[in-house]
C-alpha positions in Angstrom: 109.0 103.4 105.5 112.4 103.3 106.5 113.4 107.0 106.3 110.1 107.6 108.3 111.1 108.7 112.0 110.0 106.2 114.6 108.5 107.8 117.9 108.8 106.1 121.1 106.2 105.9 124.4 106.2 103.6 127.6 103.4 101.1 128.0 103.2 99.1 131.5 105.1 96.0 129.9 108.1 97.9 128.0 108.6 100.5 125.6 106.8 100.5 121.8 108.5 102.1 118.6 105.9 103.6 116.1 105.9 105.6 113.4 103.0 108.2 113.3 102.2 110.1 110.4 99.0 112.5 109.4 97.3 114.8 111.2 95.9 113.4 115.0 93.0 115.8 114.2 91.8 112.9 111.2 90.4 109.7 112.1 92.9 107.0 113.2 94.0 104.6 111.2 96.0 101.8 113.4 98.4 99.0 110.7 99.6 96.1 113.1 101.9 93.4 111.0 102.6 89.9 112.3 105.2 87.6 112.8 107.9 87.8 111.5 107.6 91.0 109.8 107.7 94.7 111.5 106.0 97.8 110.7 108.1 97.9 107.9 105.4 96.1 106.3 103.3 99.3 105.9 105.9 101.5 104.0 104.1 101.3 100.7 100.6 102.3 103.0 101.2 105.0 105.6 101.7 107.3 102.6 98.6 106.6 100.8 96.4 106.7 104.2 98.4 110.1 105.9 96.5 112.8 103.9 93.2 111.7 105.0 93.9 109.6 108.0 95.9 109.8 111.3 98.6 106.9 110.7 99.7 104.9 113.4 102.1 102.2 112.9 103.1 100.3 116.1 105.9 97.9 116.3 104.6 95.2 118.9 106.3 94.4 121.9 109.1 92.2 121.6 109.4 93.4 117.6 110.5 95.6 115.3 112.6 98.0 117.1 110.5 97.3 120.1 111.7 96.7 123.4 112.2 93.0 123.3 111.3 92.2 127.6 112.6 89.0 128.9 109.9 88.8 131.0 106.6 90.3 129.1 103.7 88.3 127.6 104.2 88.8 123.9 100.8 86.9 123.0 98.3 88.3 121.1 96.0 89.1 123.7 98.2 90.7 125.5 99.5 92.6 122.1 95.8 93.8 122.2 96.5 95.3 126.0 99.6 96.7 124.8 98.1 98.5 121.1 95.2 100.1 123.5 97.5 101.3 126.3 99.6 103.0 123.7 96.6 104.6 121.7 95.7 106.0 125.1 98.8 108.0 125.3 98.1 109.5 121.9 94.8 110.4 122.8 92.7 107.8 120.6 89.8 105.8 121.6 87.7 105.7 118.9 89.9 104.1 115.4 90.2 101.8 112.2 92.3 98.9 112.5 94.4 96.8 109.6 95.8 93.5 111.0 98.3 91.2 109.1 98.4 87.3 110.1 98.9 87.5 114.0 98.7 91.5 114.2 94.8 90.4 112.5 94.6 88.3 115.8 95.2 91.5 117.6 92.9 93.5 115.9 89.9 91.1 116.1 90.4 91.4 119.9 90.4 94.7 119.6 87.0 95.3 117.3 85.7 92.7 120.2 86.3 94.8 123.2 85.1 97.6 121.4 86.4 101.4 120.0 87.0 99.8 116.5 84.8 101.8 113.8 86.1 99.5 111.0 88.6 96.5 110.3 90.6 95.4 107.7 91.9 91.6 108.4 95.1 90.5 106.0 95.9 86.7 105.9 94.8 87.0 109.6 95.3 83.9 112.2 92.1 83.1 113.4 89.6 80.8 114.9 91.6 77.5 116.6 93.5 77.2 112.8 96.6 78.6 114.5 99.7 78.4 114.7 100.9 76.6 111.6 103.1 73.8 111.3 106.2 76.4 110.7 106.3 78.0 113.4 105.3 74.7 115.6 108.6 73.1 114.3 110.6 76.2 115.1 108.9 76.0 118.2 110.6 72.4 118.8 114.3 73.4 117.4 117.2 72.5 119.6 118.9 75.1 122.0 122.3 74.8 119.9 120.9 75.2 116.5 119.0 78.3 117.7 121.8 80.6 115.9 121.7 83.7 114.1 122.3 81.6 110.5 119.3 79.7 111.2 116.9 82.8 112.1 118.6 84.1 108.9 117.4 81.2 107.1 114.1 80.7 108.8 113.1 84.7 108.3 113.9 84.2 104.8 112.4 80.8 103.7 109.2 82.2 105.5 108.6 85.3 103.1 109.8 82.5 99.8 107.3 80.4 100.7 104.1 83.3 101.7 105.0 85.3 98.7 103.5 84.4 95.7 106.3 86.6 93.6 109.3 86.2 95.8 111.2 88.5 93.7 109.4 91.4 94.2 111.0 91.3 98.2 113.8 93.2 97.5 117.6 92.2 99.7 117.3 95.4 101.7 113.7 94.7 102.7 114.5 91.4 103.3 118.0 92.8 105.6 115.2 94.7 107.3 113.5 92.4 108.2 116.3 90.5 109.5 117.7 93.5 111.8 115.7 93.3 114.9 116.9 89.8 115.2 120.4 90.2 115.1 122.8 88.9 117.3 122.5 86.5 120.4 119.6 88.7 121.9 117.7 89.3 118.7 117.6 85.5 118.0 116.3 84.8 121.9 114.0 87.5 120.8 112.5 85.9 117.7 111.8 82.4 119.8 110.3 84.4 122.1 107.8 85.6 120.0 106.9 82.5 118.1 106.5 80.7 121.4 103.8 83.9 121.9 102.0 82.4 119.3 100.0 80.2 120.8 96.6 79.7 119.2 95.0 80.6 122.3 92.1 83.6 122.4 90.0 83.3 119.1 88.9 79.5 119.0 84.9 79.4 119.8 84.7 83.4 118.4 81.8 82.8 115.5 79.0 84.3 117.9 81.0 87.2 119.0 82.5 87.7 115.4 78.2 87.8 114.1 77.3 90.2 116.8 80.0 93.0 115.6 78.5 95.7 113.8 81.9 96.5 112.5 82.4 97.3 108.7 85.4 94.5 107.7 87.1 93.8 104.5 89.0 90.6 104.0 91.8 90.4 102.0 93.8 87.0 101.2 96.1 85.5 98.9 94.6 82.5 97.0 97.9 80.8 97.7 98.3 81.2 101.3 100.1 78.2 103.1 100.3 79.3 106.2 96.5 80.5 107.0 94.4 78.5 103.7 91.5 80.8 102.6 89.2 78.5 104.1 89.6 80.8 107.1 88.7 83.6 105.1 85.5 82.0 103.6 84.9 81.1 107.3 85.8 84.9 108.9 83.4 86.2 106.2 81.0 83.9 106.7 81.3 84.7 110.6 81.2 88.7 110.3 77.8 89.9 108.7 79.2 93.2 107.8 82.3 92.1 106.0 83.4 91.6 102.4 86.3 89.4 101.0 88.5 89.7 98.6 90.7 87.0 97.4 94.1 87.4 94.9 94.5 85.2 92.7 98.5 83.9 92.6 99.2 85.8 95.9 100.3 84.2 99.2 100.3 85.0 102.8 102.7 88.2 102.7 100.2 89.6 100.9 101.1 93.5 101.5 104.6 92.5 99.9 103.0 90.2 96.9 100.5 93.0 95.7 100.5 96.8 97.8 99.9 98.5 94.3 96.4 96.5 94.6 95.6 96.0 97.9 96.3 99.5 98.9 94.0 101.1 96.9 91.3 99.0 97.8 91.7 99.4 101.4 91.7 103.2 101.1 88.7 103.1 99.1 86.6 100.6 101.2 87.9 102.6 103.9 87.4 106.3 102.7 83.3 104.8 102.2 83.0 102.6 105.6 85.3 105.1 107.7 85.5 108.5 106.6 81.9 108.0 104.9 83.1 109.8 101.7 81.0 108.4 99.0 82.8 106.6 96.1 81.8 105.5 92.3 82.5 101.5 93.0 80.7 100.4 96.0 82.0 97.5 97.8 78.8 95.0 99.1 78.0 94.8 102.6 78.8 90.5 102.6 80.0 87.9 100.1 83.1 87.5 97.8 84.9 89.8 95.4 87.5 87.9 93.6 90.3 90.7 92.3 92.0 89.5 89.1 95.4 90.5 89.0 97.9 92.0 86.3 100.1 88.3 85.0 103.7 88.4 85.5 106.2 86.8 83.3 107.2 83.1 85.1 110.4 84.1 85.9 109.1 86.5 88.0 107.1 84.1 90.0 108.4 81.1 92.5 
């Protein structure tokens, strides 16, 4: 998604980078990634989803290429405020939401205040069982080791330990990744936002989570160590209308472990719940699906 052009617009807290592709005449389709990843997570997706769907890829304040505010509230509520204002500008109110890890924070807040016709929820934080330890120990590293080596090391240890296959992250996606974070602003810039991620805003949410009549499909990596897939059992079990999916030898970067699978199956769940074009393999309204995946040779796993 790289050689995709990035749009800009103003929100109230600072100004958000986006890529939008598809025409704004289709239903919306909003892909928000977490932390520390960018919209660059969705390259293998927006050109699946842009024939049918109007593609809108945000990076979130303080991300991505992003004004990164000294000053703004880069929590995920607040991340919520800031996806709605810009969807305003565009012209959408009504839309279908994907959310990775924290960016599934931000689209549960979303589907709970309302305009979100259906949800897909990726390795999402949620409940009280966030943060994880990770980020609370970066969250306690000294001033003077808080240097562009160790956000070089942090960003990639984080994406060897939530993939499942490692080796399918290419160097330049992993650079990518890095980018928005160089230099002595970009590493202030990645504290700030793991300090953002504070836990608070989805602990106590079962009741409103049953009362959303919100199609969802739950996707997770059986080998998630950052968010175990006890939170997805519990999420489905929490959102009548949802269905989960779990990948067996996949972690918590799960758009990176697997697109070529989870792509597909988002577009087709989607294309049914959304769109409400009729398709040959229904997904069920509640329980599990387990996917069984294609087995790599071991040396291409960790």
């Amino acid at each position: 998604m790289s050689d995709l052009e990035k749009k800009r617009a103003r929100v109230p807290a600072g100004e958000m980078a986006y890529v939008e592709e598809g025409d704004s005449e289709n239903p919306t389709i909003v892909f928000l990634h977490g932390f520390p990843a960018s919209s660059y997570l969705w390259r293998e997706f927006v050109p699946l989803f842009a024939p049918w769907m109007h593609v809108v890829a945000p990076d979130l304040l303080g991300a991505g290429d992003s004004e990164k505010p000294v000053g703004a509230e880069l929590h995920i509520r607040a991340q919520a405020r800031y996806v709605r204002e810009l969807l305003a500008t565009l012209g959408v109110e009504g839309f279908a939401v994907v959310g990775h890890s924290s960016g599934g924070g931000v689209a549960q807040l979303l589907a709970l205040e309302g305009g979100v016709e259906a949800m897909v929820l990726v390795d999402s934080v949620a409940f009280e069982a966030w943060p994880n330890e990770t980020i609370r120990e970066l969250w306690s590293t000294p001033p003077e080791r808080a240097t562009a080596g160790f956000v070089d090391t942090f960003v990639r240890t984080m994406f060897a330990r939530g993939m499942g296959y490692p080796s399918r992250l290419a160097e330049e996606a992993l650079v990518e990744y890095l980018r928005p974070y160089a230099g002595v602003d970009g590493v202030a810039a990645l504290f700030r936002m793991a300090h953002a991620l504070d836990g608070i805003g989805l602990a106590g949410s079962e009741a409103a989570l049953a009362r959303l009549a919100v199609p969802t499909l739950i996707l997770w990596g059986e080998d998630d160590p950052f968010v175990p897939v006890e939170v997805a059992e519990r999420l489905n079990d929490a959102i009548a209308t949802s269905a989960l999916a779990l990948l067996p030898d996949c972690s918590h970067f799960l758009p990176e472990d697997a697109p070529e699978t989870i792509a597909p199956l988002m577009f087709d769940y989607l294309r049914s719940r959304y769109l409400g074009r009729p398709h040959e393999h229904e997904h069920t309204d509640q329980g599990t699906v387990l996917i069984q995946l294609e087995r790599r040779p071991p040396e291409d796993r960790r």
